[in-house]
C-alpha positions in Angstrom: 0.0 0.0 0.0 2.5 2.3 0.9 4.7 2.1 -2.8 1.1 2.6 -3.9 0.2 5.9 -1.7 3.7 7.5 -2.6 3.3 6.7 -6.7 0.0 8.5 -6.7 0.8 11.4 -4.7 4.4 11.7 -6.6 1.6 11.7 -9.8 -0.8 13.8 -8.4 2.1 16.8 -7.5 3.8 16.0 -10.9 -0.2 17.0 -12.5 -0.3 19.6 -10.6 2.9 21.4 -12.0 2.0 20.5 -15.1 -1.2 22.7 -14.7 1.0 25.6 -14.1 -0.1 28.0 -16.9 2.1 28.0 -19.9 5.0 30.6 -19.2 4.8 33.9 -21.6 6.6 33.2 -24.7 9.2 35.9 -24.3 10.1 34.8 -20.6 11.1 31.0 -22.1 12.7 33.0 -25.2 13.9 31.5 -28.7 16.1 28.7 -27.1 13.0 26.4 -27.0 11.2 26.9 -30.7 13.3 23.6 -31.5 10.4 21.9 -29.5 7.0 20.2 -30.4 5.3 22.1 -27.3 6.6 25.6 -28.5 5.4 24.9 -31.8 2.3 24.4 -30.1 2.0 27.1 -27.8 4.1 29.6 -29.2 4.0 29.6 -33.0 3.6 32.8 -33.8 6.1 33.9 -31.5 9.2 31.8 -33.0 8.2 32.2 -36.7 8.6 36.2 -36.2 10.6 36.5 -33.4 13.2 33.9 -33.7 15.6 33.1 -37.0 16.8 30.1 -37.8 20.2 30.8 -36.9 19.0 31.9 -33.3 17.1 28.4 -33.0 20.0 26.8 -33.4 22.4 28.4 -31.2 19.6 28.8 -28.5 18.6 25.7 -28.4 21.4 23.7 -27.6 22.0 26.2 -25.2 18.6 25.8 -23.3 18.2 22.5 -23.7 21.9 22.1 -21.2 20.5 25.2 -19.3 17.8 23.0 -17.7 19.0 19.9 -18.1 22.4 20.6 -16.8 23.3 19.5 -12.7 21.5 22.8 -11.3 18.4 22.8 -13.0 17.3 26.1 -11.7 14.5 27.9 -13.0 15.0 32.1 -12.8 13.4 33.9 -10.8 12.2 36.2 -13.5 10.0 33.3 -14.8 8.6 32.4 -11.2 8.2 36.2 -10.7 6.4 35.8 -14.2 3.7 33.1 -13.2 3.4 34.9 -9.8 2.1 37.9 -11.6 -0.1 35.4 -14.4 -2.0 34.5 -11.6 -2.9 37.5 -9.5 -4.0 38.9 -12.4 -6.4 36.1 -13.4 -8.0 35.8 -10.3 -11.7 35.7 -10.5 -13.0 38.0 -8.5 -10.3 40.4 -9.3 -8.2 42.3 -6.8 -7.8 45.4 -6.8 -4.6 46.9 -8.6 -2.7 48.4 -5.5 -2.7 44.2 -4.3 -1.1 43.3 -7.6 2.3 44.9 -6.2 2.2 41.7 -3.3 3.0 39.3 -6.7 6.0 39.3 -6.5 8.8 37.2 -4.9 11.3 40.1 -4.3 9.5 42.5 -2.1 10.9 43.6 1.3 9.6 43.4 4.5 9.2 47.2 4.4 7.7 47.3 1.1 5.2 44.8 1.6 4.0 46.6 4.8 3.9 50.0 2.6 1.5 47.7 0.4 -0.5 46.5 3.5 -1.0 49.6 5.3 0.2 53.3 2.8 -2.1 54.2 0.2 -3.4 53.6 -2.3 -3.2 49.6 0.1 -4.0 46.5 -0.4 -6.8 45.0 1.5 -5.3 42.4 3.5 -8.7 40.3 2.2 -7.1 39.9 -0.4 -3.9 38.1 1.2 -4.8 34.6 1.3 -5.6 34.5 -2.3 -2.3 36.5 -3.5 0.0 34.4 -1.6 -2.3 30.6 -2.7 -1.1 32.4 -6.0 2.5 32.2 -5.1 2.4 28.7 -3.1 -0.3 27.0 -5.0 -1.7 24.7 -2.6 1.8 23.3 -1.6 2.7 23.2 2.1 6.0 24.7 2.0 5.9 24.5 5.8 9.0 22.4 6.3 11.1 25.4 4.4 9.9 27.9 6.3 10.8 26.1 9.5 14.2 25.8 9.0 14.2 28.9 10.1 13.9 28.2 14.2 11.8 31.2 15.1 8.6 29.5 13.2 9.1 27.2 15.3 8.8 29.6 18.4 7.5 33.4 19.0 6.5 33.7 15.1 4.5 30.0 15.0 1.7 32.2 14.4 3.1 33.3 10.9 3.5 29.4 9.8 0.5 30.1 8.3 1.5 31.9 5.4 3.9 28.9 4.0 0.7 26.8 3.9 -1.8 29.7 2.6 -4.3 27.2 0.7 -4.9 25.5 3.8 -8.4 26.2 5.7 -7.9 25.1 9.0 -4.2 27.1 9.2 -5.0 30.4 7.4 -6.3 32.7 10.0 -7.7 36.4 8.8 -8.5 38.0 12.6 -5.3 38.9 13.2 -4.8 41.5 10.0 -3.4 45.2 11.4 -2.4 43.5 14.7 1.2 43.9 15.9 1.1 39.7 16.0 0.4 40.2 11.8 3.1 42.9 11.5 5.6 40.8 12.6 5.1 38.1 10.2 5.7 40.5 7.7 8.9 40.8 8.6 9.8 37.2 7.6 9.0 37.7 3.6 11.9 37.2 2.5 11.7 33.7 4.1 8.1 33.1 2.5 9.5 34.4 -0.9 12.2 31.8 -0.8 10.2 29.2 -0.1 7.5 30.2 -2.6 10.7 30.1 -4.7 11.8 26.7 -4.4 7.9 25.4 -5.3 8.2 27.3 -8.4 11.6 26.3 -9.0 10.3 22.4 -8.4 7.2 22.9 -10.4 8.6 25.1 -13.5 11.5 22.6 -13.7 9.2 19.7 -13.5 7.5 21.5 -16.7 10.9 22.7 -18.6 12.0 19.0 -18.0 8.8 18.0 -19.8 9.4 20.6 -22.5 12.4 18.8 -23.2 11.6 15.3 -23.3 12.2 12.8 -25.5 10.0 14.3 -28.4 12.5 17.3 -28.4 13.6 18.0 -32.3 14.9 21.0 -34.2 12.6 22.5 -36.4 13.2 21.3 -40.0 14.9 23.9 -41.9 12.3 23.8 -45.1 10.9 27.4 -45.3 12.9 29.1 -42.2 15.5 31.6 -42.9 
């Protein structure tokens, strides 16, 4: 049973990355028109954007980018898909809360967003930061550093944001609230390494075994 338990959840996160809306054409670049899934998405993009002689050089060059030992994924591109999702959210927030999607804010800016106008209704919190976590539990990051585990437990929250019975609005404008915004940078880095793990997971997938340069009949 167990084998069984971990195959389907290691399917079920694998799905869920997959989901991850398509990056923006220009984020991923020219490096990946050599593949069937840019072709796909992206056609229009590569065919004006991107010469022949540029699909060539780029794509070797991607292709070892994310396939190389590191396997990192920029943080432009998680910044990207950050933003892709604030702004799709249905009901919208309001534009002043689209300033939170991001994953290099400090703790002082994101307090300016919280509390200077024109502010960000802190409403609107749980679903900007669900945008950045998705509904993983990035609670074991976050406790690495110790003082989640002690005076700022209360914050824990916010590396689990999708979860109901953890996510706790009452305490919004307290002191207890201001104080977990001083640990952002640690929530950013967190949210980081999901994106990292799920864009990586779909970059991997972009270059799979169906990977092939474009024929050269009709390109420059």
């Amino acid at each position: 049973m167990a084998p069984l338990l971990i195959y389907a959840l290691l399917v079920s996160q694998i799905a869920l990355c997959l989901s991850v809306k398509f990056p923006a054409c220009d984020v991923i670049g020219c490096g990946y028109c050599g593949t069937r899934r840019m072709q796909k998405e992206c056609k229009e993009f590569c065919d004006s954007k991107c010469s022949r002689k540029n699909k060539l050089i780029n794509a070797t060059k991607s292709f070892n980018e994310f396939n190389g030992p590191s396997r990192r994924v920029s943080r432009e591109v998680a910044n990207q898909q950050f933003m892709n999702c604030c702004q799709n959210l249905d009901p919208p927030v309001p534009e002043a809360c689209l300033k939170i999607c991001t994953l290099d804010n400090s703790p002082k800016e994101f307090k300016n967003i919280a509390f200077k106008k024109p502010k960000c209704p802190m409403k609107h919190l749980r679903r900007l930061l669900t945008c950045a976590a998705g509904t993983k539990d990035v609670r074991s990051c976050c406790e690495k550093d110790e003082s989640m585990l002690g005076n700022l437990n209360h914050c824990i929250q916010f590396c689990y944001p999708s979860n109901d019975d953890l996510w706790d609005s009452r305490f919004y404008g307290k002191g207890r609230f201001v104080k977990c915004m001083d640990k952002v940078p640690l929530y950013s880095e967190c949210y980081y390494e999901h994106w990292n793990f799920c864009l990586s997971v779909s970059m991997k997938y972009l270059n799979n075994a169906d990977f092939q340069l474009v024929s050269s009949n009709g390109d420059e």
